[in-house]
N, C-alpha and C positions, 0 to 999 in steps of 0.2 A: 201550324195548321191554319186553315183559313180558307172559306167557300164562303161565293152569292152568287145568286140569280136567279132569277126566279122561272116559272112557265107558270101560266095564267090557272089560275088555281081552280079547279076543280077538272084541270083539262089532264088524263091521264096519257096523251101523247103532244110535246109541246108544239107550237110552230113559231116560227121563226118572228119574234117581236120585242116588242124594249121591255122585257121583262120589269118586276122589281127588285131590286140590288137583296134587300132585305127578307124578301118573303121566300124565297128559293125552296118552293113548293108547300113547303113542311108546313106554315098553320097559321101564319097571320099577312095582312096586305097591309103598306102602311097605306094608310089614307089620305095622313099629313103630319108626317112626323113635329112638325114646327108645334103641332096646334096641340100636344101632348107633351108639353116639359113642364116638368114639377115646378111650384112656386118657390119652393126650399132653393134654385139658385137662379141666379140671376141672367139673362142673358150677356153672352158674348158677342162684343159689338165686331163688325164684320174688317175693320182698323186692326184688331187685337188679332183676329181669328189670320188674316192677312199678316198681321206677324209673324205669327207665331208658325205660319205655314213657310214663311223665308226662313226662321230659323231652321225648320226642319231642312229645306234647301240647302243651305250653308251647311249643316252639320252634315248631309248627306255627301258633298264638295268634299269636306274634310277627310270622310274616309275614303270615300271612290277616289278621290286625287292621290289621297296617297300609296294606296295600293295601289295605282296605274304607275308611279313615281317611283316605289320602294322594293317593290313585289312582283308587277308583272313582270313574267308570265305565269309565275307560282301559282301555286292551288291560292294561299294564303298570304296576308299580311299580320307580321309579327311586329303590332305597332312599339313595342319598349323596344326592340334593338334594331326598329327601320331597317324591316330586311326581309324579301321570302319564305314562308315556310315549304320548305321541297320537302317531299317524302324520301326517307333514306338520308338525309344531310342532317336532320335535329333530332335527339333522343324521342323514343318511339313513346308515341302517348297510348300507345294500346288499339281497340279498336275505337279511339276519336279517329286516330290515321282513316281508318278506312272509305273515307269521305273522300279523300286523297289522290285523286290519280294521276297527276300530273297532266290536267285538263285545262288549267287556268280556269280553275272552280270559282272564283271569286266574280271574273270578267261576266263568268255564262249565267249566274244566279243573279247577274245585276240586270239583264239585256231589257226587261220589260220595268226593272223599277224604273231607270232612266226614261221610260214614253212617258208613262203615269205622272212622273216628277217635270215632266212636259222640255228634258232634255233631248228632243229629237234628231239634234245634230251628234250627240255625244253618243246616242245611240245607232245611227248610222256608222261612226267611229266606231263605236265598237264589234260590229257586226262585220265590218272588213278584217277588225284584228282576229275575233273568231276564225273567219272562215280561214285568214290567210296563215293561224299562225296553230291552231291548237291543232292536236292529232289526238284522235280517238283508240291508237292499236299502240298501248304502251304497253310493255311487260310486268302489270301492277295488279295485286291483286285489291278491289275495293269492294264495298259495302252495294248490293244490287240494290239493296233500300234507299240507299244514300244517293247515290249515282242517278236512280230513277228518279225522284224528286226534286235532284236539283241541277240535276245535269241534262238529261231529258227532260224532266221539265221544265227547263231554262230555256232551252232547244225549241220548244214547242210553243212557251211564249213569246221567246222572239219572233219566231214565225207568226205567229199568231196577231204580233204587232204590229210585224213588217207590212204584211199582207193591206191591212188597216189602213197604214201610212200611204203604200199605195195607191193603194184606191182613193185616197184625198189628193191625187194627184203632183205633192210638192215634194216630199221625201221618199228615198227607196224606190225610186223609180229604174234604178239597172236591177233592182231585188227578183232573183228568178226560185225561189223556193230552196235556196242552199242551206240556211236552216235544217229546213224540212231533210233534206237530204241527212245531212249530219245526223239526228236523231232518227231517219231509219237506220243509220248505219250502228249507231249503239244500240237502238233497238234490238237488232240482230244480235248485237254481240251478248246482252243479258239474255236472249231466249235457252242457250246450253244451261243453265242454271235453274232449269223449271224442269229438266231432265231425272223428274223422283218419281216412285210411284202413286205418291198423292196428287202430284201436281202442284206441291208448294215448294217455292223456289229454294233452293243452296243461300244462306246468307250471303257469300261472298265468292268472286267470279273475278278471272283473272282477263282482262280485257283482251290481252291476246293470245294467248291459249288457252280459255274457253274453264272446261271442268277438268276433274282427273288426272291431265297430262302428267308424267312428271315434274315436268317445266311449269304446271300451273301454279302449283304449292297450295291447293284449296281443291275441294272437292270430299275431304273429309269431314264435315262437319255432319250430323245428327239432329239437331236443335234451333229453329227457328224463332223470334217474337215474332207475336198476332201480327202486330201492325205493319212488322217487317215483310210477310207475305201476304196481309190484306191491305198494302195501299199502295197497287202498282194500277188498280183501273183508270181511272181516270185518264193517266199518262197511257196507257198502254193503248185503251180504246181510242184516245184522240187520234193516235197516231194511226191508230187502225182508221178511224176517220178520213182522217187528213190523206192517207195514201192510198186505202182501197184493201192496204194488207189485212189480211183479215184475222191473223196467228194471232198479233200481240192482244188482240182483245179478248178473244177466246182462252188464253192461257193466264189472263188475269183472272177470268170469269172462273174458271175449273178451281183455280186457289181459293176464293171467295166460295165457290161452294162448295169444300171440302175444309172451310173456315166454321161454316155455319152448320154441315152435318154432325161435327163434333164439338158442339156447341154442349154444356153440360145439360140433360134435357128438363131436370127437374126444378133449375133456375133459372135454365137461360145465359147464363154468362158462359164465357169463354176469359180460360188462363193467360196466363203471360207469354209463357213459353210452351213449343206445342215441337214433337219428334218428325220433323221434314218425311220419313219412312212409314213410321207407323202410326202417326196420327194421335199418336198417345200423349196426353198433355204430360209436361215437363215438372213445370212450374203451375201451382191448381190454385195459386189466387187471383182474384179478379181486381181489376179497378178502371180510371179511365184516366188514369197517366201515363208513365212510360213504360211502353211494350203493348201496349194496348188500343191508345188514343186514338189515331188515324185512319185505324181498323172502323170504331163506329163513325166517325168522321166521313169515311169513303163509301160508308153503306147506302147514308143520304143524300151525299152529293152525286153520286151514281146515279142516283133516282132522276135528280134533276139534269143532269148530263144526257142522259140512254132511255129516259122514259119506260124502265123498268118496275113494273109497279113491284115484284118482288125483294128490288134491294130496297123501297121504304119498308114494308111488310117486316125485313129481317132486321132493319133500325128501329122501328117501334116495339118489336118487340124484344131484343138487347134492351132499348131506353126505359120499357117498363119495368125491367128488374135492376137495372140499377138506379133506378125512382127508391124501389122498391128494397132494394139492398144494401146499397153502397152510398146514396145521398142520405149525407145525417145535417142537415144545413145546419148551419153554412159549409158543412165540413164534404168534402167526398174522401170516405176510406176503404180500404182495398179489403175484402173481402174473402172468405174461401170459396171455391164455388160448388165445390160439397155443401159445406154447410153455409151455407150464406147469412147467415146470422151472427154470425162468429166473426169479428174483425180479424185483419190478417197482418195488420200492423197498427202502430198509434200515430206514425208521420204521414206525410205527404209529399209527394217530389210538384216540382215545380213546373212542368207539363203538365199536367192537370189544369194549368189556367186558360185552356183552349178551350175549354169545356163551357163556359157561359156564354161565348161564341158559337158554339154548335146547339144550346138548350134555347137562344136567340133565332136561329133558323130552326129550326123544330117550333118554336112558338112559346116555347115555355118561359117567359119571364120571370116571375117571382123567383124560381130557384134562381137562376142566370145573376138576378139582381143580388142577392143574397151570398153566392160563392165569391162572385164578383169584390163584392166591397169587402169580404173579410179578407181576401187577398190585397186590394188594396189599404187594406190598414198593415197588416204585416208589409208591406214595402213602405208605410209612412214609417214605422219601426225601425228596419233596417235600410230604407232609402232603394235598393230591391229586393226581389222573391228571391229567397235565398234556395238552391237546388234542391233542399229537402228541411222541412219544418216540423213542428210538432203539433202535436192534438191541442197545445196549451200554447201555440205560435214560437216555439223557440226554435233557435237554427237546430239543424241537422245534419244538414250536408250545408258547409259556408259559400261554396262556388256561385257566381254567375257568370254565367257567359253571354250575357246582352238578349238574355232569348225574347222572342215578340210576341209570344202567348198571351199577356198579357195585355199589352197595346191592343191585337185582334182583337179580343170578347171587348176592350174597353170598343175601341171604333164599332163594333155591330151593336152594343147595346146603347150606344149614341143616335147610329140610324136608324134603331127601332121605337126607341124613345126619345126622339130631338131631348130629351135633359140637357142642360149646359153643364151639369155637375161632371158629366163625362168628358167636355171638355178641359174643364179644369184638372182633371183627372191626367189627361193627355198633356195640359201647360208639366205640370210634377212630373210627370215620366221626363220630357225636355229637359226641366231642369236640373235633373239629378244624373242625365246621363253629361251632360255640358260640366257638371260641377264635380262626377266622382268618376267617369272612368273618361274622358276626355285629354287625352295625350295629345305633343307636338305632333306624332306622326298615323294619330288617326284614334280609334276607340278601345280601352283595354279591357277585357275581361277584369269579373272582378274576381282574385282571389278567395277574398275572406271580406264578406260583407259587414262582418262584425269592424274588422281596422280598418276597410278601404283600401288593402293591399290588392294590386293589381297582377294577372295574370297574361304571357304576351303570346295572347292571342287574340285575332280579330275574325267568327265564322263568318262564312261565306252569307250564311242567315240573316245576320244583322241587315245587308244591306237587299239581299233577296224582299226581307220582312217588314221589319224593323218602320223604316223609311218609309215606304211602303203605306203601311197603316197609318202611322202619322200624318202624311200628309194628305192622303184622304181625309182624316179627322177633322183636318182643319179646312178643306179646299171646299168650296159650292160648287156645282155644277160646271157653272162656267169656267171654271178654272181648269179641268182636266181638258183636253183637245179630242176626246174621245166620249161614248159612252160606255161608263163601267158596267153599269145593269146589263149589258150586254153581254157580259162573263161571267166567267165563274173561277173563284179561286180557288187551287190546292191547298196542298197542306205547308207548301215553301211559296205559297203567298203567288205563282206561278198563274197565268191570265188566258184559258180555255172560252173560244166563242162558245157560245150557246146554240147557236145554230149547227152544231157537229149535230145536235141529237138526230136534227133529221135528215143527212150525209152518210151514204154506204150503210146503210142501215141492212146489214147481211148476215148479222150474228142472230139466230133463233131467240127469242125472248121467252120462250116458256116457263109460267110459273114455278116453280118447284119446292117453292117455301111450304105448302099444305101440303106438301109429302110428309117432312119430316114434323109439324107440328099441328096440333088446333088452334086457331087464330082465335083471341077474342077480337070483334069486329069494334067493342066499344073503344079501344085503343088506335084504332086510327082514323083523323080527321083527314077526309077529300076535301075539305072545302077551305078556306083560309079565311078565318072571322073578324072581325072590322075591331082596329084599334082601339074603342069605343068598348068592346067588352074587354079586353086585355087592360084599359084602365077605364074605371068604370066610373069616370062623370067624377074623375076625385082627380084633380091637378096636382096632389102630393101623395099620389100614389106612389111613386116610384121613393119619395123618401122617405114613405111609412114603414116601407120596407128596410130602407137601412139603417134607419135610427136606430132601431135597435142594436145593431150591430157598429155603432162607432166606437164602445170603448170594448170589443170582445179582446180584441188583442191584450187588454193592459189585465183580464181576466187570467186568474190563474187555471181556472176549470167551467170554460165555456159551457151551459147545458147541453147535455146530448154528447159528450166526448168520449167520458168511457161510460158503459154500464153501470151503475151499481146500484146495489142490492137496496134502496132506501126502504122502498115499501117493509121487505121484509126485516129490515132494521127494524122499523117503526111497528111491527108485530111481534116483535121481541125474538124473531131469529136469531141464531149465532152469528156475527160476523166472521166472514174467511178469516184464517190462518193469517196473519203477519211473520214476513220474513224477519223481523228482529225478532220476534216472541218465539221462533222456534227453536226445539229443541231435540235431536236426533235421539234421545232417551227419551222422551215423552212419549207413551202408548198414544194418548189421546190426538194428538199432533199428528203419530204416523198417522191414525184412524184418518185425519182431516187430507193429508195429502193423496191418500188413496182416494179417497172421494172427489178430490182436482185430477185425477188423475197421475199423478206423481206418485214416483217410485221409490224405493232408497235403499242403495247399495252399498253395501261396507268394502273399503277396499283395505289390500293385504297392508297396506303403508297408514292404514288409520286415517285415512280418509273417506269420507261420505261424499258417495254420489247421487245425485238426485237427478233423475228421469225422467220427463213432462210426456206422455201420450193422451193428448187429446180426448183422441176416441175412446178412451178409455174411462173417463171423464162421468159422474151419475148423470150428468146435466152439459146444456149447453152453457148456463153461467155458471157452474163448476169449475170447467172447462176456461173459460174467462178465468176467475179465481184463479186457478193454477196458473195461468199465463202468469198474471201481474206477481202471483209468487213468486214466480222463477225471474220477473223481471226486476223486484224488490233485493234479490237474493244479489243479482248481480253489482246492483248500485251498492247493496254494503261493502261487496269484497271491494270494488273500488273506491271506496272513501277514502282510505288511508294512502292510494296512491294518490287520488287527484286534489289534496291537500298539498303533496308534494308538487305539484306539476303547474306551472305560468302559461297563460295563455301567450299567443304570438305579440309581438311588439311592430310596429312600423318606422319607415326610415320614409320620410316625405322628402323629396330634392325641391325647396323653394325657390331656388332661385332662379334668373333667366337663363334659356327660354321655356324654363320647366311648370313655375311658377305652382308648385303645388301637385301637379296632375300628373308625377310618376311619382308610386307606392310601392315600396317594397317590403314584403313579408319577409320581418328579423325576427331571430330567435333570442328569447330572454337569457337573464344570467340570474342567477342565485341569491347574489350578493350584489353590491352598489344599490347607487336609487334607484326605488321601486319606481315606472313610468306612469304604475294606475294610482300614486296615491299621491304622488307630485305631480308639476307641471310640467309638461315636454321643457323637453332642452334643446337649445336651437343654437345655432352657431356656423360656420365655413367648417369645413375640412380640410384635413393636412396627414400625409404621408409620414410616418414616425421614421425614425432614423436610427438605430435598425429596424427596418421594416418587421421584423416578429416581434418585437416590443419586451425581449428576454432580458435585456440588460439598458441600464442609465442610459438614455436618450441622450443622443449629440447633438439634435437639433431642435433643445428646447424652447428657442424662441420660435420655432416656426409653428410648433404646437401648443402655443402659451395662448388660452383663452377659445381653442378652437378642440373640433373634434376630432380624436386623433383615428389616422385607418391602420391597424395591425396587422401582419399576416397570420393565419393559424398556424401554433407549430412551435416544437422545439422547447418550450417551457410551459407553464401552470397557467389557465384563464386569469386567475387574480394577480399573478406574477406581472403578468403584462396592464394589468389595470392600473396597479401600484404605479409602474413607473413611466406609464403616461399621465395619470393625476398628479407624481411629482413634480411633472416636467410643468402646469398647467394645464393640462386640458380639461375641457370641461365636461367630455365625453369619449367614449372611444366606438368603433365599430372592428371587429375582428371576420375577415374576408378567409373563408375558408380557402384551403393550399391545396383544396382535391379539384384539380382543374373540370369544368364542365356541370359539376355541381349546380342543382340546382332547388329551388322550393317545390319546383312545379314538380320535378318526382321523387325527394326525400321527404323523411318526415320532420316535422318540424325539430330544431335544433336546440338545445338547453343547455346552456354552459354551467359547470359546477366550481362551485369552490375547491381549496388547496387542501379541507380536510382542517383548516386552522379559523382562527375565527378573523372573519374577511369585514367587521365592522369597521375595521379601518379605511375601507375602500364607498367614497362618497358621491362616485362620476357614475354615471347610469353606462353600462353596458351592453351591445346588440351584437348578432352574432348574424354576416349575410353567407348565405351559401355563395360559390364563385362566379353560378349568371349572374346574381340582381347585385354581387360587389362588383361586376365589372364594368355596369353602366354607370356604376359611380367612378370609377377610376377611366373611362372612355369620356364622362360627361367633364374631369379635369379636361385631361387632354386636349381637349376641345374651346372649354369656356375659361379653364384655369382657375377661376374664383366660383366654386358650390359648394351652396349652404344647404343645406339638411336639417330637417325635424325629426328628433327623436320623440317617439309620443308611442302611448297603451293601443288607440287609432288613429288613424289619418285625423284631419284637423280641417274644417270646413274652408274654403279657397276665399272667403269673405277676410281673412284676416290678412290677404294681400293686398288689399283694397288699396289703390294707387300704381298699381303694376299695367306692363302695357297687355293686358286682356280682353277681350271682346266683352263689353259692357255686360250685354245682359247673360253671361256667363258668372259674374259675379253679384251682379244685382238682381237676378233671377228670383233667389231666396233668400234674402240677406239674416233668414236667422241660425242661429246656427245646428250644427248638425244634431241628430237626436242623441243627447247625450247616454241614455238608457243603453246599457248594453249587455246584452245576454249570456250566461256564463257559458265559454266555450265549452265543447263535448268530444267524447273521442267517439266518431265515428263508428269506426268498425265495431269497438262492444257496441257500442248502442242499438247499432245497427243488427246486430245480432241477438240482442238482446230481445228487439222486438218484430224481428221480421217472423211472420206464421207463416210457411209457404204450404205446409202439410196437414195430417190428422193426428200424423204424430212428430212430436217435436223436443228437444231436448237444448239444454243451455250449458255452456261449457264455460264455469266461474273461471277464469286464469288470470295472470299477470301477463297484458298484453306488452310484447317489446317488437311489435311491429307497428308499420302505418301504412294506410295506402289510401289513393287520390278517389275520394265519395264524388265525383263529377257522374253526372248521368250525360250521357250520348246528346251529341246534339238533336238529335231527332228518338225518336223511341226506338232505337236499335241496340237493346240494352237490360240488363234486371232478367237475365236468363237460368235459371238455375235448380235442379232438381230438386225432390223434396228431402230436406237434409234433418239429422237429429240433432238435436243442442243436447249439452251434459252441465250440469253442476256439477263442481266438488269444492268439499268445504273440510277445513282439516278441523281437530278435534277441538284446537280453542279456539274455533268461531264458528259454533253450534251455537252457541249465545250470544249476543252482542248488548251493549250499556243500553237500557230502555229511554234513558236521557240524553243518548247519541243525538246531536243536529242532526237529523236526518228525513227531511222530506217527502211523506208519502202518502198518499189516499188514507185520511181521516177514518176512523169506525164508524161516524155519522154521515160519513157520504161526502163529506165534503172535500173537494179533491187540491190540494196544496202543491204538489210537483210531483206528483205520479211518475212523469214522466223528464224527470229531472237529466239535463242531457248531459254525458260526460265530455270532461276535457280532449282535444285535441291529442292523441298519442305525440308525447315533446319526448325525442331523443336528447338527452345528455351527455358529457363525457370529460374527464380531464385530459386537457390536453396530449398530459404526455404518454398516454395510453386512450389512444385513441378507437384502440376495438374494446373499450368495455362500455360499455352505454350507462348512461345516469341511473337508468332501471332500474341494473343488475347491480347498481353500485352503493345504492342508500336504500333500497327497502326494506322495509322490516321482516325478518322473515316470517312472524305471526301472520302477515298482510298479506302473506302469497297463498292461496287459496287451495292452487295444483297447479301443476307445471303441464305444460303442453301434454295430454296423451294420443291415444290411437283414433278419436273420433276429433282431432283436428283438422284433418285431413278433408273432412267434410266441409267439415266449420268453414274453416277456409276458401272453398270450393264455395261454398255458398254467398262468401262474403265478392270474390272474386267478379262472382257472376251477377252479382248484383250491380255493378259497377259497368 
């Protein structure tokens, strides 16, 4: 996400002028931004800031080169195995693919960062490979959301730049609008996808046969996200601008306002997911992450775009309820929009950091400044915003994928506030992507932010954004070859003049918003009010603000996270029911779950099932109560699993030309040294001899002191450890025999013991699936001599200090990494444990023995899913549990301790030589298993699916 520009503020139709970059309508004018930074930091001298703007250059080099090197013409660069991602050629990631279409997505989302980055020759290059090489009529079905933002809108920036370059007479001078061409020509091809009776487009559109066809393989879908059908204006009108066509604006327009008629009318919010047909929300909780985000993003930037006084009218008043709803600062959390009172989850995804960026152009600083820095603490925690966190900052979902939501709101609330804290803010992002996802052949996703293990993907985003913002952060004026205040940015960071507003101005602008509601008038400012009252004669305004908020991360129960009942503590109320204290025989008990609204079922096999309805609920913090009951209830069935169960392990390849910066996410073992309670173990690598490592090694001198590589197979995990630690080794790795395997779509791996007692075995053991073991047996081949770190996480790159590295890659931070690390979780219960999509909801205790990939969509085309029931069951001896169990949970005085305690990582295990029975099904106790899968998993599932 990402928009500025301003029109001259109080002017409700703009005209064509150097706007300012920051004010973009919404409520404040900087004056001077210089003469407004806090005392709290220091200035950066214009030496530093000129650094730190080449580093972002060179880093920018490192991936654009090597995607032009490794990758083009692919969608993508797979920087771990230096190579294209083509759709159809790599195991399918689901609907990530759908970005996909065999457009050289990467070349076209970069065309306007390269002018910005004042690469004009590289962009003229690339603007010939465009024209001469991509094809828009491929037989692929993609994402209309996806494609618009970054395909068409890459289309429309480059034009947009060309045009620019032109007119300054030195570059782009044969430039006859072929851009422009290409993007009507996709244009056209997404309009068969707006073919509903709403008017809200099909998620996904087969570039060359359209909808429906046989041949399309798409056209049945039902279910759209908000933002998937509210944020094609922008792109759609420009083009309607740029060309004179007048369709694509009017059919963005008709989705936006059959966005906002079924808006919920009593709070104002709008769902996640909404029925393309019948307009019926899907999904009924609210928030301003993903599925949501770009939808209010686009309502105000529209404004500034089209001079629509209506699209501010329907952002102000979205923004007043979730002022009003959904900001619990520093916290934004998602809501029901029935009851909007009522939280609809305890986490937060990592999209949502676009959001003090958009409260920045709105005017609203204190909140901005406030969500802002508690996000920035949680990535001083984990180094980044990990895809999904909790009420109490712990991970959720481990993934990142390089997103630039955060850079954006940091870069606007730098140009709103000249602060240099924001700079320094910007130096930390530099250096954390330089030191943990920085690879030979360009930038890696991060797997699991907790070990630094690395994912081999690089989005087209990154360099669309990313770059982008950075080096705006750091550049003056002079330093760009253009004026920015002159545009306006999308939500893929994508560079629209300002001057469209008043171009073909042929669409009817008729208000229509006081049809469907009564406006309070006090909710919107026409006029944009002087810097001067935004900080008010106090130069550490802006740090008054976050002081408070630097140590909230190391807080276990941040104020304002969950509800509870203190007052009526402290009046001598009952406290709610605790999930250990109850009792399915207790009259009194039942009496209290009826009152959370929880049910309880006796089933034929003696088991109790417990029911959560909402609505049903005496109260709304009843209702609450019963939540965290049933969310209590789930964390005990899992204790006895996730005592059993090791978080992920990492394999670091130190040596040259690796030097640290590829991570591999390994699965633990049972037995050997434990990695989190010793010191990694480091060493070269060596091919055991027989390579399954079944029988006495022939080649024990080649594995004498080094770590040995095994194949999976044919004999016992410990079998094979034995007689590589006879041989010497000081380590082993076992490289799964299921060819194609990989992390990125199994669940994590756990190797078990023989069933004998395995003390004898003293060598720490890791387990890679066949992609991330192949880059180690590709990286022999190659270099001959690599060493590897075995370690709990990655290992800060400071400790190669003497290697040949680009200096301030390793002097950047010289201390080292945060050693604090957060107890992994298993996603999916968690996940389900605390998502509220409904009124009525139900939690289904089980012994999970599956895993699936918690990644949110590059963009908010994602988290779609109906309103589903959760079920408990709980067998008859564990109606009660040890009142002296460790077990971490909201205090009876309010005080909150790990409410929201996240579970481990679902880790598959197995003995070798029965390789379909998993570690799950192999060592639990049977008292531990709660219920076995029933008939409302189905949902379960479905819900979990669609959340993802």
């Amino acid at each position: 996400m990402s928009g500025a520009g301003s029109r001259g503020c109080g002017s409700p139709v703009p005209q064509r002028a150097p706007w300012s970059l920051v004010a973009a309508t919404a409520a404040f004018y900087l004056v001077s931004a210089t003469s407004v930074w806090t005392a709290g930091a220091e200035p950066m001298s214009r030496e530093e800031k000129q650094k730190l703007g080449n580093q972002v250059l060179e880093m920018f080099d490192h991936a654009y080169g090597n995607y032009m090197e490794h990758a083009y013409p692919a969608d993508e660069l797979m920087p771990l195995t230096c190579r294209g991602r083509v759709r159809g050629q790599e195991p399918s990631r689901g609907d990530v693919d759908d970005a996909l279409g065999k457009f050289s997505l990467t070349l076209i989302d970069s065309l306007d960062t390269l002018v910005v980055l004042n690469k004009t020759k590289e962009f003229e290059d690339a603007v010939r490979k465009v024209l001469r090489d991509v094809n828009l009529d491929n037989d692929v079905v993609v994402s209309v959301f996806e494609t618009n933002i970054r395909v068409l809108g890459g289309l429309l920036g480059g034009h947009s730049l060309a045009i620019m370059l032109k007119e300054k007479g030195e570059y782009m001078q044969w430039y006859n609008d072929e851009l422009l061409q290409m993007a009507k020509q996709l244009g056209y091809k997404l309009l068969p996808a707006f073919n509903t009776t709403s008017g809200l487009p099909y998620p996904r559109i087969n570039l060359k046969f359209g909808i429906r066809k046989p041949e399309a393989r798409t056209g049945t879908e039902t279910d759209t996200c908000t933002a998937c059908a509210g944020t094609l204006i922008l792109e759609f009108a420009a083009l309607s601008r740029f060309t004179g066509a007048t369709i694509f604006e009017e059919y963005a327009r008709k989705a936006l306002d059959f966005l906002w008629e079924k808006r919920q009318r009593s709070s104002n919010l709008v769902g996640v997911t909404i029925n393309i047909h019948t307009g019926d929300w899907v999904r009924k909780d609210s928030g301003v992450g993903a599925g949501i985000d770009s939808y209010y993003e686009y309502l105000l930037k529209a404004y500034v775009l089209l001079g629509d006084d209506s699209f501010l009218e329907r952002f102000n008043t979205h923004y007043d309820a979730i002022m009003r709803y959904i900001s619990q600062p520093p916290l934004l959390l998602d809501v029901h929009i029935h009851k909007p009172m009522l939280n609809a989850r305890t986490w937060m995804d990592a999209l949502l950091a676009f959001f003090p960026g958009l409260q920045v152009l709105k005017g609203d600083i204190r909140p901005a400044i406030e969500t802002h820095e508690m996000l920035y603490q949680v990535i001083k925690k984990h180094n980044f915003l990990p895809e999904a966190f909790t009420t109490d900052f712990r991970v959720h979902w481990a993934q990142h994928p390089l997103r630039p939501e955060f850079a954006e709101s940091t870069y606007f609330l730098y140009k709103a506030t000249g602060d240099p804290y924001y700079l320094e803010v910007g130096k930390t992002l530099i250096e954390n992507l330089n030191k943990y996802a920085r690879v030979p052949c360009g930038f890696a996703a991060m797997k699991d932010v907790r070990t630094g293990s690395h994912e081999d993907r690089m989005d087209s985003f990154f360099l669309a954004e990313m770059f982008k913002y950075l080096y705006l952060l750091f550049a003056d004026k002079e330093d760009i070859i253009f004026d920015i205040e002159d545009y306006i940015f999308t939500t893929e960071a994508h560079l629209l003049p300002l001057w469209l507003s008043t171009t073909n101005q042929s669409i009817s602008k008729k208000n229509t918003t006081s049809e469907y509601t009564e406006l309070d008038d006090s909710n919107f400012d026409w006029t944009c009010p002087n810097t001067q009252i935004l900080f008010p004669n106090d130069p550490l305004y802006a740090q008054s603000i976050r002081e408070p908020l630097k140590n909230v991360v190391d807080k276990s129960c941040p104020r304002g996270i969950i509800r509870v009942r203190e007052e009526s503590f402290r009046s001598g109320a009952k406290p709610p029911l605790r999930a250990r204290d109850f009792m399915a025989t207790n009259p009194e008990h039942l009496e209290i779950l009826k009152k959370m609204g929880v049910s309880l079922i006796h089933l034929k096999d003696g088991r109790v099932q417990l029911v959560q309805h909402a609505i049903q609920a005496a109260s709304s913090i009843d209702a609450e109560d019963g939540l965290r009951f049933m969310q209590e209830m789930i964390e005990l069935s899992s204790q006895q699993q996730k005592e059993q169960q090791l978080p992920p392990r990492a394999v670091q390849i130190v040596s040259h030309p690796f030097f640290g910066r590829v991570v591999l996410t390994a699965g633990p073992a049972q037995f050997g040294l434990d990695l989190s309670k010793h010191k990694e173990t480091r060493g070269f690598v060596a091919s055991s001899k027989p390579y399954n490592g079944c029988s006495e090694l022939t080649n024990p001198e080649a594995v004498m002191g080094k770590i040995a590589l095994i194949q999976r197979g044919q004999c016992m995990f410990a079998e094979k450890a034995r007689n590589i630690q006879n041989a010497g080794a000081i380590g082993g790795i076992v490289i799964d025999d299921n060819e194609g395997s990989s992390s990125d779509t199994a669940p994590l791996f756990q190797m078990a013991g023989d069933g004998k007692d395995t003390d004898d075995i003293k060598i720490p053991m890791l387990f890679l699936f066949s992609k991330e073991g192949s880059i180690i047996l590709d990286a022999i081949r190659e270099y001959e001599e690599v060493e590897v770190l075995l370690s709990d996480k990655a290992k800060d790159r400071a400790i190669l200090k003497g290697k040949m590295i680009p200096s301030y890659i390793i002097n950047s931070n010289p201390e080292m990494e945060n050693e604090e690390q957060s107890s992994p979780e298993n996603d999916s219960q968690n996940q389900s444990a605390e998502q509220v999509s409904s009124s009525s909801q139900e939690v289904d205790l089980v012994d999970q023995e599956s895993s699936e990939e918690n990644s949110l969509n590059s963009h908010p085309e994602s988290l779609s899913s109906a309103d589903m029931d959760k079920a408990v069951s709980i067998s008859p001896s564990e109606q009660t549990s040890n009142p002296t169990e460790n077990h971490e949970t909201t205090n009876l005085n309010g005080e909150c301790t790990d409410l929201d305690n996240q579970l481990q990582e679902q880790s598959e295990t197995e003995e070798d030589s029965s390789p379909n029975v998993s570690w799950g099904k192999k060592v639990r106790p049977i008292d531990s298993i709660l219920a076995d899968w029933n008939e409302d998993i189905e949902a379960f599932e479905m819900m979990e699916k669609d959340e993802l």
